[in-house]
LUMROTOR-206176 format. One record per residue (C-alpha): residue in one letter; x, y, z. Coordinates in steps of 0.02 Angstrom, whole numbers, plus 50000, padded with zeros to 5 digits. Last residue first. Example, Ala and Ser with C-alpha at 12.3 -4.5 7.8 and 13.67 -1.06 7.14 Angstrom:
BEGIN
s506844994750357a506154977550390
END
This chain:
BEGIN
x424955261256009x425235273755847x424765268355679x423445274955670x424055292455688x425545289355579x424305283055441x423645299855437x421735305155489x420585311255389x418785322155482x417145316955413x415645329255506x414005324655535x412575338055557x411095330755645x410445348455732x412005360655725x411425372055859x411625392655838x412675398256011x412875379556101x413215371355941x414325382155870x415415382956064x415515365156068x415895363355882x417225374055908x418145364256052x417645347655960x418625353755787x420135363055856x420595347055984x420425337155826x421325348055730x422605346755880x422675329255878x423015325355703x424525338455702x425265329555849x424935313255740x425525321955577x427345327455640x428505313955600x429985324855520x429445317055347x427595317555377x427405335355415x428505340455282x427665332155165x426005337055216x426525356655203x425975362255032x424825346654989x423825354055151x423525370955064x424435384955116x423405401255155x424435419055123x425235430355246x427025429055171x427525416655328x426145403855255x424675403855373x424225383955378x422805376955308x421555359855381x420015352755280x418635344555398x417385335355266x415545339555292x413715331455291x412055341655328x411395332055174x411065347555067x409805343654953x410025345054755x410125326254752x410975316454613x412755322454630x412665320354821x413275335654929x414715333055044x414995351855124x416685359255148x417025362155330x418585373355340x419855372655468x421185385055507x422935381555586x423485392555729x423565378855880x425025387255950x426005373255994x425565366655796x425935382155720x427495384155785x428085366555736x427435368955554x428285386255550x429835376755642x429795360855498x429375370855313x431365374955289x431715358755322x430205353555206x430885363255052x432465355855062x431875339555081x430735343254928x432215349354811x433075333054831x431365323754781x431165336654639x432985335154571x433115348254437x433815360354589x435345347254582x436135341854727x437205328154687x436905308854777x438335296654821x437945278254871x438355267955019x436685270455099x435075259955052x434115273854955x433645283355106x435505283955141x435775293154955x434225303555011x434915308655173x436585312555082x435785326154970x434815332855124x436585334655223x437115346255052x435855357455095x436085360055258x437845362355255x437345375655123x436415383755244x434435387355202x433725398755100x434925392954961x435715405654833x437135398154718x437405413354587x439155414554674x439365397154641x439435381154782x438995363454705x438505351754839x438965333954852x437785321954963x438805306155040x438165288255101x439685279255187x440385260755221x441575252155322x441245234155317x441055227355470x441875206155525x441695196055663x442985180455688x443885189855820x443835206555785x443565215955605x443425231255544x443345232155341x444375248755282x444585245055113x443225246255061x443345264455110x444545266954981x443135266254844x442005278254927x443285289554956x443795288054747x441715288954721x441855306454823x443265313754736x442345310954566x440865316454650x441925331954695x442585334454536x441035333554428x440065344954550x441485356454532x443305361554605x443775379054665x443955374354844x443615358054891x442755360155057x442485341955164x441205336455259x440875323455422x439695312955493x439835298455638x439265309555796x439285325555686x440205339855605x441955328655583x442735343455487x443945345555324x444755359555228x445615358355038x446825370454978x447745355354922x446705339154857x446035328055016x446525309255021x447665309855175x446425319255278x444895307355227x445965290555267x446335297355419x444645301355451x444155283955435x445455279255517x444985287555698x443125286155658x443225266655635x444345267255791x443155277055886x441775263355845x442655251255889x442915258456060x441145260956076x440805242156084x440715225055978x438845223755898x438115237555985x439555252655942x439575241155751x437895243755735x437685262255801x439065265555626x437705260455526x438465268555362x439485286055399x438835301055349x439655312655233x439485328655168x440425334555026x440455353354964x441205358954793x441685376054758x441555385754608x442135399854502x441635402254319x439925409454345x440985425354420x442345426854569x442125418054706x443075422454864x441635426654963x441255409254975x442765405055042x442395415255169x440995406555218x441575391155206x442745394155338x441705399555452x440625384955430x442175375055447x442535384755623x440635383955687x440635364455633x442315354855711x444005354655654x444845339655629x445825332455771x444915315955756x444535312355924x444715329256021x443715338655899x444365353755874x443825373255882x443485374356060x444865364756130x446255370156024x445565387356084x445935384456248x447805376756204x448025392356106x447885403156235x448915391656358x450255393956248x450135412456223x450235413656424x451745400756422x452555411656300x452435425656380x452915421156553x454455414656444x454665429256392x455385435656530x456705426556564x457405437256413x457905432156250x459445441756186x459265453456043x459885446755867x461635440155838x461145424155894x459665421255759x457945422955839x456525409155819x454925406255920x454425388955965x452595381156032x452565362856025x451515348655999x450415333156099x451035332456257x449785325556375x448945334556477x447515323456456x446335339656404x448015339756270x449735348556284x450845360656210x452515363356249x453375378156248x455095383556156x456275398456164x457475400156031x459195405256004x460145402255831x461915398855745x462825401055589x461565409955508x461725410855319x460455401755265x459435396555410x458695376655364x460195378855225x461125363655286x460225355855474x460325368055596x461905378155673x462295376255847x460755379455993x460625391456132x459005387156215x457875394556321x456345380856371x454835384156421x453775375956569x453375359956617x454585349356531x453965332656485x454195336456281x455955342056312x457095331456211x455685326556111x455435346056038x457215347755964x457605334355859x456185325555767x454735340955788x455935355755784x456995346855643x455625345455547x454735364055570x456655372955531x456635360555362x454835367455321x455645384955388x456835384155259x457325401255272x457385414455145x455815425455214x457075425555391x457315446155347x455275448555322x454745441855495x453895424655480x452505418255549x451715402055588x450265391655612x450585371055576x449045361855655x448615342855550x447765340355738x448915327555775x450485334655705x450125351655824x451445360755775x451285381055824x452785393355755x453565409355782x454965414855665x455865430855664x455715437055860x455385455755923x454675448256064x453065458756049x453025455355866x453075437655872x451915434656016x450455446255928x450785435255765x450665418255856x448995425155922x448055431955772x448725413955686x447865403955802x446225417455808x446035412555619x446455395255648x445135393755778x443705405355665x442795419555663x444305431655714x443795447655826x444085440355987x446045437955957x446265455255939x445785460056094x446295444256201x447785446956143x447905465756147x447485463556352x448765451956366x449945460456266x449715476656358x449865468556544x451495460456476x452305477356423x451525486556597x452395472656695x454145474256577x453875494556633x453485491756804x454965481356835x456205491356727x455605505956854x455995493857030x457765490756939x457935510756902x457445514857095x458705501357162x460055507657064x459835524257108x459605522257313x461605521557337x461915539657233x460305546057328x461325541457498x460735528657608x460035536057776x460695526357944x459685527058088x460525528458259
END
């Protein structure tokens, strides 16, 4: 005999199974608004901040906040009735009270917790929070994720903490991408992001930015002389050193192996080299030494003045990585400006900008030669001798002269692969001219570069 449970009996069960379905469709809509939302930001700490604010509002919470101390990370938000909290004293007493107690958990944490430290809430007596950890590619623990309710708010579910430890792992992934794992400063696509809109935040002639690069002094020495390790730990305090020295506002990226730049918004040429010369000063400081070997730690730096009348073809990165070149060209440890009065400075730029045509051009074996007869001032004969002259197609259609792109050929190495294929050019169409009209006892002078001969 079957028994049949009564509609009154099967209630419950049906409004438990529809809470279900509801709290599932909730989650399934933050995920998907998440990874949304968080798509559209150019940058990591753009897309941190899209993330910590999606979590806040879906949990209905008045403080959310990400500390990563080793990455100099601190992304939160506040809901406007907790605007009067000392969340700087809130951060502190998550990082030195709260967070070590459960660093090695696994997964979040609901707490009930007594009043904080004097004034941290106000007037809250008392608060509940959920807390995550966050951890490196190690899986080490290396900050926390914590979202803030006071006790007479709504109760935290077990549910968020599915949340929490989704958002978490979000942000771990783009921790990833947008730092460098050595440093902790942010790498190149974010800064360059950054910059950017900075940029568009000037104002006039009268707003500026100032742009350091900097590249580290024979840094492949010290990796051969002692080992790689010392040359991590030169990074590790040299940028250290950089972080701590940096005026407010300021942003910071390692960029490269052993380079680096820094974005001092709304400060000029004068400032930055000023800032730059301080570095430069400090870094003397920062001798390496093992056993009875010694390094001094030294850097070349190019400053870059950014205005809104400031128009480079090329990136402003770019740009100021040029200026630095030419401070290392002049024996490193030096500081060099960008100025458009500079003609050597000016050059570089000029011949970066030169290097894929030339490239192109020389794959594609699209220059043009021209024989220019060698007739002797006291003869009115023709000799039958000629110089081989090379031009490039500029990208505007016109011909460019070989004191137009030589530079830049020589600087990025180029001139023996251009050597060879005017010579290639030359023989394959004197083949064919002599074969169609014959060129009887012409001779021919063709220049080669000292890269060419120089070559085994």
């Amino acid at each position: 005999m079957v028994q049949i449970e009564s509609d009154s009996e099967l209630a419950p069960d049906a409004r438990e199974l529809q809470e279900r379905l509801e709290l599932a469709r909730s989650e399934l809509e933050l995920l998907y608004r998440l990874d949304e939302q968080v798509a559209k930001e150019s940058h990591g700490q753009s897309r941190l901040l899209r993330l910590i604010g999606e979590l806040t509002r879906h949990l209905n919470m008045s403080y959310t906040v990400l500390l990563v101390p080793s990455k100099n990370i601190r992304i939160s938000v506040t809901h406007g009735n907790w605007k009067q909290v000392d969340r700087r004293a809130l951060d502190q007493h998550l990082l030195r009270v709260i967070f070590p107690q459960y660093a090695e958990s696994t997964s979040p944490v609901l707490l009930q917790m007594p009043k904080l430290p004097k004034g941290a809430l106000g007037s809250a007596d008392s608060y509940q929070t959920i807390i995550n950890t966050v951890r490196d590619r190690n899986n080490d623990p290396v900050g926390v994720l914590a979202s803030f309710c006071q006790v007479d708010g709504l109760a935290l579910a077990q549910s968020s903490e599915r949340q929490v430890r989704y958002v978490t792992r979000f942000a771990r992934r783009i921790i990833d991408e947008s730092y460098d794992p050595l440093t902790g400063m942010m790498m190149r696509p974010d800064f360059v992001s950054i910059m950017d809109a900075a940029l568009s935040q000037l104002d006039g002639d009268a707003d500026s930015h100032c742009l350091i690069y900097i590249d580290l002094d024979k840094l492949q020495v010290v990796n051969d002389t002692f080992d790689q390790r010392a040359g991590d730990e030169i990074l590790l305090r040299f940028s250290k050193l950089l972080r701590e020295s940096l005026p407010g506002g300021a942003s910071e990226a390692r960029i490269g192996g052993d380079e680096f730049a820094a974005l001092l918004r709304f400060r000029g040429a004068d400032s930055g080299m000023r800032f730059a010369e301080e570095m430069r000063r400090k870094c003397q400081e920062l001798v390496y030494l093992r056993g009875d070997k010694s390094f001094p730690v030294t850097f070349s730096a190019g400053v870059l003045p950014l205005t809104e009348d400031s128009v480079h073809e090329s990136e402003p990165l770019v740009v100021a990585r040029l200026a630095c070149e030419k401070a290392k060209d002049h024996g490193g440890d030096r500081i060099e400006c960008y100025d458009d009065s500079d003609k050597s400075i000016v050059r570089r730029v000029d011949n970066l900008q030169l290097f894929s045509q030339l490239q192109d051009a020389i794959s594609q074996g699209t220059f043009l030669l021209d024989a220019q007869p060698i007739v002797p001032l006291n003869s009115a004969q023709d000799g039958g001798h000629f110089e081989i002259l090379v031009r490039m197609h500029g990208q505007s259609g016109d011909v460019m002269l070989p004191e137009q792109f030589f530079s830049a050929a020589e600087q990025y190495q180029l001139m023996p692969k251009l050597d060879r294929m005017v010579l290639k050019k030359f023989f394959d169409t004197v083949q064919q001219a002599d074969g169609q009209h014959g060129l009887g006892r012409a001779a021919f002078a063709i220049n080669l570069s000292g890269q060419s001969l120089s070559e085994p």
